[in-house]
C-alpha positions in Angstrom: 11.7 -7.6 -8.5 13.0 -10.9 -10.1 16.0 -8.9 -11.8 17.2 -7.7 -8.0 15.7 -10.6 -5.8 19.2 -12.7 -5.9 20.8 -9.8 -4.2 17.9 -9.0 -1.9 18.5 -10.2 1.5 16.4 -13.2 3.0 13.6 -10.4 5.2 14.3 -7.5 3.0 12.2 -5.2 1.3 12.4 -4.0 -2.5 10.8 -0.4 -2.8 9.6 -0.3 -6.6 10.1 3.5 -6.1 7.9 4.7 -9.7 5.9 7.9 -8.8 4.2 7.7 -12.5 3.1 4.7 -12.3 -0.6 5.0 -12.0 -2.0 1.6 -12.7 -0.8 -2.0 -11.9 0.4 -4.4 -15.3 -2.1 -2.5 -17.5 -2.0 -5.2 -20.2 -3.1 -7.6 -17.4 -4.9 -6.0 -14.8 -7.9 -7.5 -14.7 -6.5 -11.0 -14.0 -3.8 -9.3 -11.7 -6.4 -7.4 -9.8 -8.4 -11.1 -9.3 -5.4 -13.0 -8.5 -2.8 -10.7 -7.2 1.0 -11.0 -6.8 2.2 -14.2 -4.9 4.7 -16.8 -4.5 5.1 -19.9 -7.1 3.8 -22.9 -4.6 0.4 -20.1 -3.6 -0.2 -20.7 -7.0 1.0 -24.5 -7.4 -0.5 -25.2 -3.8 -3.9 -24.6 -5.2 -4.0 -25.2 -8.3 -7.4 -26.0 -8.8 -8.8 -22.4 -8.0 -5.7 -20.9 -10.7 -5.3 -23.3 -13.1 -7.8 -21.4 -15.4 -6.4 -18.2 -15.3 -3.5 -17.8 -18.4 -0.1 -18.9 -17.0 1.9 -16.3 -18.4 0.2 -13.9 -15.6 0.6 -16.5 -13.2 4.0 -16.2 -13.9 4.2 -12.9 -13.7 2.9 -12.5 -10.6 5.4 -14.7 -9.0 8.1 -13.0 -10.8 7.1 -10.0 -9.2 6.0 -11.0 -5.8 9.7 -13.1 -6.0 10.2 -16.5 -3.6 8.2 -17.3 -0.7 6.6 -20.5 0.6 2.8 -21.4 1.0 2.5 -24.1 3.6 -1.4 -25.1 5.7 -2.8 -21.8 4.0 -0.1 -19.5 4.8 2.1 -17.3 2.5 5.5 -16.3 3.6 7.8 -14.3 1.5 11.5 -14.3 1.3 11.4 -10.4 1.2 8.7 -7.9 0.7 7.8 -6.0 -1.9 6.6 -2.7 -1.4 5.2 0.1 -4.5 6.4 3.4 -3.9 4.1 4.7 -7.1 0.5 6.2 -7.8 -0.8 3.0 -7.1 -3.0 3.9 -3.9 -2.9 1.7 -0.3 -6.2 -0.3 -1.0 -5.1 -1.3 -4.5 -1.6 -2.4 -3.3 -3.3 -4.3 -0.2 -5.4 -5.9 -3.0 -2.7 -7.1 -4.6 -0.8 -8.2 -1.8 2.3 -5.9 -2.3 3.5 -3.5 0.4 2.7 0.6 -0.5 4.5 3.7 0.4 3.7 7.5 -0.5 6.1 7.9 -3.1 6.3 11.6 -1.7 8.5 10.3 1.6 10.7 9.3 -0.8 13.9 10.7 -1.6 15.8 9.0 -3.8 19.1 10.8 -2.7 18.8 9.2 0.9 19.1 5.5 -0.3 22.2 6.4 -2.4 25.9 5.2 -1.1 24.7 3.5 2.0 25.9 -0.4 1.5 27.6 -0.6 4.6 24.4 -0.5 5.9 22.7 -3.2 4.0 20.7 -0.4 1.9 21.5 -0.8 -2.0 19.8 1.7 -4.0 19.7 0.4 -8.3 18.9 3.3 -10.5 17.1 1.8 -13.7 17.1 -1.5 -11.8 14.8 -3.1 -14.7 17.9 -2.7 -17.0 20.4 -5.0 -15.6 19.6 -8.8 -13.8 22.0 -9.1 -11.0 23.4 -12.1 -9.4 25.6 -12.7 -6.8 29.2 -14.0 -7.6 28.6 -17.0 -4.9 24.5 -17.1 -4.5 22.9 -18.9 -1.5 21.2 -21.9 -1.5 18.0 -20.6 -2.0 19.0 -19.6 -5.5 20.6 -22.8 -6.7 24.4 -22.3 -5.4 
């Protein structure tokens, strides 16, 4: 997520489309399945009930969840993110990500449609993107 979020539009979605993926940050799961994935100020906002857990997943779970807001006990994301993988519905709900059966998937449909606002990133973990004049948002 964080190496496509600058080129994610404000209300989009980001389909993590990864049919073997089976289980969610193995090397963290645990603290990932207590705390799920969510915005920087969710965490900051609260820190009290978070602070104990290591930061390094707290991190990451902002990284992947990407910007959002947390204001009188409400999260709102900038965009969703949504786990097209072998991650099931409750696990994903659990988590607070967004699931889809990687089976509706065809990868082939998302390709060469920018006019339409759909970008599909083939090994998107590869390459952090950025936009040449970013928004606000991101600092520009």
């Amino acid at each position: 997520m964080y190496k496509l979020e600058p080129i994610l539009a404000d209300g989009g979605e980001l389909i993590i489309y990864a049919p073997h993926v089976r289980e969610v940050c193995v090397t963290h799961r645990e603290t990932i399945m207590a705390i799920g994935y969510h915005c920087r100020d969710y965490f900051l906002k609260q820190w009290d009930a978070f602070r104990h857990y290591p930061w390094g997943v707290l991190a990451h779970s902002a990284h992947v969840h990407g910007l959002g807001t947390y204001e009188n006990g409400i999260e709102r994301a900038r965009a969703r993110v949504t786990l097209a993988t072998a991650i099931g519905p409750e696990v994903c709900r659990r988590i607070n990500l967004g699931y889809r059966d990687p089976a509706s998937i065809r990868p082939e449909d998302f390709a060469n449609r920018e006019s339409e606002g759909v970008l599909m990133v083939p090994r998107a973990g590869e390459i952090l993107h950025v936009l040449k004049d970013p928004p606000e948002w991101a600092g520009g």
